[in-house]
N, C-alpha and C positions, 0 to 999 in steps of 0.2 A: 226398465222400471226399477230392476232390485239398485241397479249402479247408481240413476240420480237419485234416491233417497240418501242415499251411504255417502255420495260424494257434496251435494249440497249441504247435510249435516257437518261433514270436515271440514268444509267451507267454512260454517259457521264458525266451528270450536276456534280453529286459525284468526278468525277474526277476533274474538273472544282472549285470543294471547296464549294458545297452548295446541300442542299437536300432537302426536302419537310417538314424540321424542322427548316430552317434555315444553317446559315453557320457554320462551324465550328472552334467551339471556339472563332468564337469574336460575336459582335451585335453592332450594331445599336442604340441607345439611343430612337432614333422617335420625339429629340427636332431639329424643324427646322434650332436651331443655330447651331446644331453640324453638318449639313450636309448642306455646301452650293456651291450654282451653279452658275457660271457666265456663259453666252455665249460668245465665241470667233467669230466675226464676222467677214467680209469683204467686210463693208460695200461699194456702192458706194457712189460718192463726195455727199457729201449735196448741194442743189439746192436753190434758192432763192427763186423762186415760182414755183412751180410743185402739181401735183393733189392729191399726198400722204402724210400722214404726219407717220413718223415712231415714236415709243412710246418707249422709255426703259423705263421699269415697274420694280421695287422692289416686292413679295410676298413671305406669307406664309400663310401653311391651307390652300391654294386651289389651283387647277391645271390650267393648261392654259385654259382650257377649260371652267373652270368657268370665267373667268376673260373676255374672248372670248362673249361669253352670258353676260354677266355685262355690257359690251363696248357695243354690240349690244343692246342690250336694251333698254339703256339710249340713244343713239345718234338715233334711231330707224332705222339700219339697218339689214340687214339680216347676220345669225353667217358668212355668207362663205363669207361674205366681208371684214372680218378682216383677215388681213393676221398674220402668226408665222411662225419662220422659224424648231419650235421641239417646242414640249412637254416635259414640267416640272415637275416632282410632286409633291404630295401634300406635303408630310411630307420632305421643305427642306425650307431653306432660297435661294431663286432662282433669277437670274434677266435677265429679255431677252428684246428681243425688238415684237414688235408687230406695224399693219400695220394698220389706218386707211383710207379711200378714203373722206380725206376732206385735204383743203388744211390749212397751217400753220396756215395764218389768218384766218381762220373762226374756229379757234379754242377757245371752251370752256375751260378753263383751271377748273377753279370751277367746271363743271359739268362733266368734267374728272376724278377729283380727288374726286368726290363723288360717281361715279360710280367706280370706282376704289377700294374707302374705303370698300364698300358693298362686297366685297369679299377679302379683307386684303392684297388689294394691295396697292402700293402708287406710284405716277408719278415723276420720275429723271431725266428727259430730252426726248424733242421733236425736230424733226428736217423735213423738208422736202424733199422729194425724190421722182421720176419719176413716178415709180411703186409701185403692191400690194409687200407686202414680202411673198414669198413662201415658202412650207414645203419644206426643206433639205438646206436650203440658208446659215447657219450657217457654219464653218470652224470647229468645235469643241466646247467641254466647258470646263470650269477650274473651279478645285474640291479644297473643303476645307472640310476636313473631319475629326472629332474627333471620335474615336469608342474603346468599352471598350475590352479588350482580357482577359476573363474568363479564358482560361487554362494554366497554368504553361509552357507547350509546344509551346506552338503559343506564349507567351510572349517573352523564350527566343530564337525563331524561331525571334520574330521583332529585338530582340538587335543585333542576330547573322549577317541579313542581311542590320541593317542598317551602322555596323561595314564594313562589305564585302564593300556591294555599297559605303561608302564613301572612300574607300582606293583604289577600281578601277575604278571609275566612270567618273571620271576626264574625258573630253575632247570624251565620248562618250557615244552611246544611248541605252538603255534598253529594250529588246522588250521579250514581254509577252504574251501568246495565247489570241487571241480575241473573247476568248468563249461570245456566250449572255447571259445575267445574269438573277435572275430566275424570277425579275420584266417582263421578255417576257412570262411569261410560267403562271402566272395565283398563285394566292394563293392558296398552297401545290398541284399546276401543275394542276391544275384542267381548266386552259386553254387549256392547252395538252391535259387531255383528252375529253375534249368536241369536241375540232375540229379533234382529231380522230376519234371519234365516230361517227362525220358528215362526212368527207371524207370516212369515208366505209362504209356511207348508201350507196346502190342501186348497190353496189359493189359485184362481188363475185370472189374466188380466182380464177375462171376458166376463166375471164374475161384477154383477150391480150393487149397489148399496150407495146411498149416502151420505154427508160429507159429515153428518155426524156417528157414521159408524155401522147405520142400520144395511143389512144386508139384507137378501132377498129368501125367501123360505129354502130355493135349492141350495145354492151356497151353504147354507146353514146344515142343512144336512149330509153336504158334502162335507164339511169341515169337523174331521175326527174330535172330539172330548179330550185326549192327550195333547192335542195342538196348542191347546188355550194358551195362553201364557201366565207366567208367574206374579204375582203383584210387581216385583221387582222388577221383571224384565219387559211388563210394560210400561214402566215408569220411565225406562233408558229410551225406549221410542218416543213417549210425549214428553220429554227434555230434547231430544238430538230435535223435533221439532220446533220445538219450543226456541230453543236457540237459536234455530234457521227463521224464526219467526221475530225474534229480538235483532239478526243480523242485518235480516233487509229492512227492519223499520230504522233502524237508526243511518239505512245506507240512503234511505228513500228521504225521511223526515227526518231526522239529527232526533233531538230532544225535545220538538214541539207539543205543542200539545195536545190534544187528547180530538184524535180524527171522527167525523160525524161516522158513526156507526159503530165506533171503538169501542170494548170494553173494559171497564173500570175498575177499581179498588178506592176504598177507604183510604187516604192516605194517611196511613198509621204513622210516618215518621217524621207528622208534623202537628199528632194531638197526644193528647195521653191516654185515648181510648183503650187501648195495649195493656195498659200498665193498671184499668179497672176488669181487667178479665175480657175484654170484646173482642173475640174474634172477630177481624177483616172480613166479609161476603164480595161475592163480583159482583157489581151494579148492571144495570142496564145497560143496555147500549146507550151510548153518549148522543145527546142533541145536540148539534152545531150550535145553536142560537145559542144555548145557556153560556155560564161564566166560563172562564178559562183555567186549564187544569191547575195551577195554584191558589186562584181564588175560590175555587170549588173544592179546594183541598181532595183531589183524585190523582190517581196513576193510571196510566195505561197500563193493558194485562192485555199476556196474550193466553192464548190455549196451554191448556195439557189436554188433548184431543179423547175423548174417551165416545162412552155410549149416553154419555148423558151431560157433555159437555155445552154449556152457554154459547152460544153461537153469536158474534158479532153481526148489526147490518149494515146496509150502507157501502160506506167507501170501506169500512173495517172487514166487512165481508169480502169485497173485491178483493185486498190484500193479503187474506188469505186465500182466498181460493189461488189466486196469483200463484201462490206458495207453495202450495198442495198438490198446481199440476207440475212445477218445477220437482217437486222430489219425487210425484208417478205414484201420487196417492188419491187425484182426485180426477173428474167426480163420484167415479165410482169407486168405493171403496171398504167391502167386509170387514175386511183387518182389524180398523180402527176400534170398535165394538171388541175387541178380544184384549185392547192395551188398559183395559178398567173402565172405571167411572166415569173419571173427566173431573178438570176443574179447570182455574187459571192462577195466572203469577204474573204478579205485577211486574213490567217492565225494568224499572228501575229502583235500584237499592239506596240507603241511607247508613254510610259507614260513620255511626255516632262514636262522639268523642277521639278522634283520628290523632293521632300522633305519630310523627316520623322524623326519624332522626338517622345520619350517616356517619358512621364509622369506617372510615376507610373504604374499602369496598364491600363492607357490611351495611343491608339496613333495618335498621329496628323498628317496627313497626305495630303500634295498638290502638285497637278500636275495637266497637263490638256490634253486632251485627244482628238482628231478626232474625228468628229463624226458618229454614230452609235457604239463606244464602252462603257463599261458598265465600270466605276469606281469602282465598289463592286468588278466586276472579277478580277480585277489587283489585289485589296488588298486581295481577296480570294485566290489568284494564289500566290502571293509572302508570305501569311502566311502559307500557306500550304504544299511548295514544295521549294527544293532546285534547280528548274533547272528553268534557265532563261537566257539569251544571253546578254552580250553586246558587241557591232557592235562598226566599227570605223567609223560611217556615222551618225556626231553629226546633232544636230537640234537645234534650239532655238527659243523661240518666243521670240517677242521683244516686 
């Protein structure tokens, strides 16, 4: 039981273009210049006087989190009063914005920008606003990426599709599985397997529950209060899912469309809903008869498995359950109820505004992404594999 969960999820990630060595065939340099981030925001108006004041920050060498503590610090408040709308890492040239609860004028600028320094940031603009900034507030970020391609293979894998993409590209948009990338999974996975190893304490295979989590009154009793899990670490169980879930559909179905029982998403990367504040919801389960997934403007979505997660029917039901007895989680299964809430994630990504260009055995690479997708996957995905879709439901940011 504990083996096919672990080994079907590395199944996936392999598929996906990366392993517990790294990716395949290209790397990463780990100079902040060669990897950089901007946030894509939407923000509200700027205010003249209001109680917040929002920060865009330039850094590198240190994560938001430091930067978070540095702020707090220095102005003496508490870390959970800063607001961020995502976390950055360390190893990149990053710029986002961040929230403190002081108003415009009573701002320090000096002791901003010395608090700032201490952790190898530096201050590009303040403005004030209503509120805190909160986690997920951000629209996306926009990548600039320089990365070396070792193998002979994957080099002329870049020339070959950045030949293709420029000769059909024109006037439409590229979508690419939105596997998570393996910055979710812990170095050489070892996030994976810890919060496996927590989710089947107190567990045993003879223990019932349902395939959305619900367990049975004994279990529950049995299953210590210390066991729970962490937000975090059940997030790395319904990804390593999730992916084993994006793996066999693309192995079963390629990029078809949207299977009678499937579940859905708004497809954002073909309106501007996004860009007026609407958060994407998972739709129903899909009806065969209706339109087909571009003219219905939908994605397929798979799970993040939780206690309260949308349940596919249908043939989408079958595909997973499929799934679930493959990794020795269903049909009975406690566990799931202890990885959170549950949601879903759409199948497939839209790497807007894509540019690639080779430099010797360098390739430079910019585009900018939605947020919760992983920038490594796309370029792990499109040097890896010949199959990728373009759709006639362009996009553009402006």
């Amino acid at each position: 039981m504990h083996d096919s969960f672990i080994q079907v999820g590395l199944r996936a990630c392999e598929h996906a273009g990366f392993n517990a060595q790294g990716y395949k065939g290209w790397s990463l340099s780990g100079n902040p210049e060669d990897f950089i981030v901007r946030e894509w925001m939407n923000k509200p108006e700027t205010l003249d006087d209001a109680p917040h004041t929002w920060l865009e920050i330039e850094k590198e060498g240190s994560n938001t989190l430091d930067v978070v503590k540095a702020l707090a610090k220095s102005l003496n408040f508490n870390d959970r009063d800063i607001g961020f709308a995502g976390r950055k890492d360390k190893n990149a040239r990053t710029c986002q914005w961040l929230s403190i609860p002081l108003e415009k004028k009573s701002i320090d600028v000096a002791q901003l920008t010395d608090a700032l320094a201490s952790c190898s940031a530096r201050l590009l603009r303040y403005e004030s606003q209503a509120k805190k900034l909160k986690l997920g507030q951000l629209l996306g970020n926009h990548f600039e990426i320089r990365l070396s391609l070792e193998s002979e293979r994957v080099r002329q894998r870049a020339h070959d599709f950045i030949k293709e993409y420029q000769r059909q590209a024109k006037g439409q948009t590229l979508l690419v599985p939105n596997f998570f990338g393996p910055q979710r999974f812990g170095k050489e996975f070892s996030g994976l397997f810890r919060a496996w190893n927590k989710s089947c304490d107190g567990t045993s295979s003879g223990e019932t529950g349902d395939l959305k989590g619900g367990a049975n009154e004994d279990s529950k009793k049995r299953t210590p209060r210390k066991q729970w899990l962490s937000k975090f670490e059940g997030s790395v169980l319904q990804s390593t899912v999730f992916n084993a879930w994006l793996s066999k559909r693309i192995h079963d179905h390629g990029y078809a469309g949207l299977l009678e029982g499937e579940l859905h998403v708004g497809n954002r990367y073909a309106s501007d809903a996004i860009l007026r504040g609407e958060s994407h919801k998972a739709l129903e389960p899909y009806d065969a008869t209706g339109p087909q997934i571009l003219e219905q403007r939908r994605l397929p979505a798979g799970p993040l498995l939780g206690a309260k997660t949308l349940m596919p029917t249908g043939l989408g039901m079958t595909k997973l359950s499929e799934l679930c007895t493959l990794m020795g989680i269903a049909p009975a299964n406690p566990m799931i109820a202890k990885w959170g809430r549950g949601d879903v994630r759409a199948a497939f990504i839209a790497p807007l505004n894509l540019s690639l260009a080779m430099e010797g055995t360098t390739l430079r690479a910019s585009f900018s992404l939605f947020k919760g997708a992983y920038a490594t996957t796309v370029i792990a995905w499109l040097l890896g594999t010949e199959h990728y879709l373009l759709c006639n439901c362009p996009f553009e940011i402006s």
